[in-house]
C-alpha positions in Angstrom: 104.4 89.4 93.9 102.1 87.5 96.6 98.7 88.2 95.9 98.0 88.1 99.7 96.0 91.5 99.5 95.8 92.4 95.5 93.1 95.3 95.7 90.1 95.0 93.7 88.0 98.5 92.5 84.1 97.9 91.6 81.9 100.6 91.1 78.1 101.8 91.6 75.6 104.1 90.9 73.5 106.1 93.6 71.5 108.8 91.8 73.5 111.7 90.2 77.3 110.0 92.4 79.3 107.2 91.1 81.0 105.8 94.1 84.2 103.8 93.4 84.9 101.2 96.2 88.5 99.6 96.7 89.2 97.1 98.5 92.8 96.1 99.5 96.5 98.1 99.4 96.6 101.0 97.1 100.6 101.0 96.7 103.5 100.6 93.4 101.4 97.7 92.1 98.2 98.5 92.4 98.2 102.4 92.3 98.1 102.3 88.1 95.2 99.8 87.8 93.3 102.5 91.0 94.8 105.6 88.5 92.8 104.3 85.4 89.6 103.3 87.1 88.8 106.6 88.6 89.9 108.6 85.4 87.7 106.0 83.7 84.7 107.2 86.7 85.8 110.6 86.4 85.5 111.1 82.7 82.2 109.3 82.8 81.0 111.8 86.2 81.8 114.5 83.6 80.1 113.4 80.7 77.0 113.1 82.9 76.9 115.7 85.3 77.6 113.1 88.4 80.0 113.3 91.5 82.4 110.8 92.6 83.2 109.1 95.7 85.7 107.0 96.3 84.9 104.8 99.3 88.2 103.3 101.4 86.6 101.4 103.8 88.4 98.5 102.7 91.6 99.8 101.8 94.5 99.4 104.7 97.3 100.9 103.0 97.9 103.7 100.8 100.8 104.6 99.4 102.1 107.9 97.8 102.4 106.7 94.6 98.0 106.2 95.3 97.8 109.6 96.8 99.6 110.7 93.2 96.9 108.6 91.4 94.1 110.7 93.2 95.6 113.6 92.4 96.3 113.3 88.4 92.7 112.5 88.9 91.5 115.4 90.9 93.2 117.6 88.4 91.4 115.8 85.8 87.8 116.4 87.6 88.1 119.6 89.3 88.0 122.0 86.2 85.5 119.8 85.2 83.0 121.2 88.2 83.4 117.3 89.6 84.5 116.8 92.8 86.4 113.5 94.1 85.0 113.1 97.5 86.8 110.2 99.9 84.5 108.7 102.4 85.4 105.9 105.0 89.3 106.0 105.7 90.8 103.7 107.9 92.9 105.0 110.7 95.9 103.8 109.0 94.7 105.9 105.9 93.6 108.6 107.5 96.9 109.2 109.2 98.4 109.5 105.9 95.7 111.9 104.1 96.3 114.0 107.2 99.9 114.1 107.5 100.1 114.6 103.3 97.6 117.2 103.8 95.1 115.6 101.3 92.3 115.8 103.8 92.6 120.0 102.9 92.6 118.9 99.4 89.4 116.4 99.1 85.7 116.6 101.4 86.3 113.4 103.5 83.5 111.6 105.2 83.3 109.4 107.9 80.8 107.3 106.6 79.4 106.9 103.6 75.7 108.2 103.6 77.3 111.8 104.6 79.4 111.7 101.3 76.2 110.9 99.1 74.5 113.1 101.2 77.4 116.0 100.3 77.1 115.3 96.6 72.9 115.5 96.8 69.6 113.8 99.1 68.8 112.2 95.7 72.5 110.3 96.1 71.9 109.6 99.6 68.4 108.2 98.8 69.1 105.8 96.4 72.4 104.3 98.5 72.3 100.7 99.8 75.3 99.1 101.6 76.9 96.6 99.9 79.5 93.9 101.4 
């Protein structure tokens, strides 16, 4: 495997949300790695009462085997009174969460500030871009 566009997950705290940023193609050889860093952000949401938001600004590809991964996680959070929200799609990606109906499943957000913004104002007040 070429490691032209290996996708790279980092993560940050913004008041009571834990946003997960990927970067990269979320498809067979990435989707595990993006699978056990949002259970990993999702098990820590619910130990402390925070949201998650998983920002694909930088993401250009995803493939089903990644829609899979947010949904084993989903069904991880959701009884859990955490919601996964996505904020930041690419066209590309947001063709595929609406054709795969995820967009009925998860809040999606334009932009970033309107996710924090959906999980609460102290989120959204304590959000700074990062590159």
């Amino acid at each position: 495997m070429t490691g032209y566009s290996a996708m790279k997950v980092t993560t940050a705290n913004f008041g009571d949300a834990i946003v997960v940023r990927v970067a990269g193609r979320i498809d067979q050889s990435s989707a595990g790695d993006f699978q056990k860093e949002l259970m990993t952000q999702v098990e820590t949401a619910i130990g402390t009462e925070k949201q998650v938001v998983v920002d694909l600004s930088k993401v250009d590809y995803i493939s089903s085997v990644g829609l899979r991964a947010l949904m084993v996680a989903n069904k991880q959070a959701k009884p859990k009174g955490v919601t996964i929200r996505i904020a930041s799609m690419q066209e590309v990606v947001k063709e595929v969460f609406t054709i795969s109906h995820f967009d009925k499943v998860f809040p999606t957000f334009e932009e970033m500030p309107k996710a924090l913004q959906a999980v609460s104002a102290l989120a959204a007040a304590a959000y700074t871009e990062e590159d």
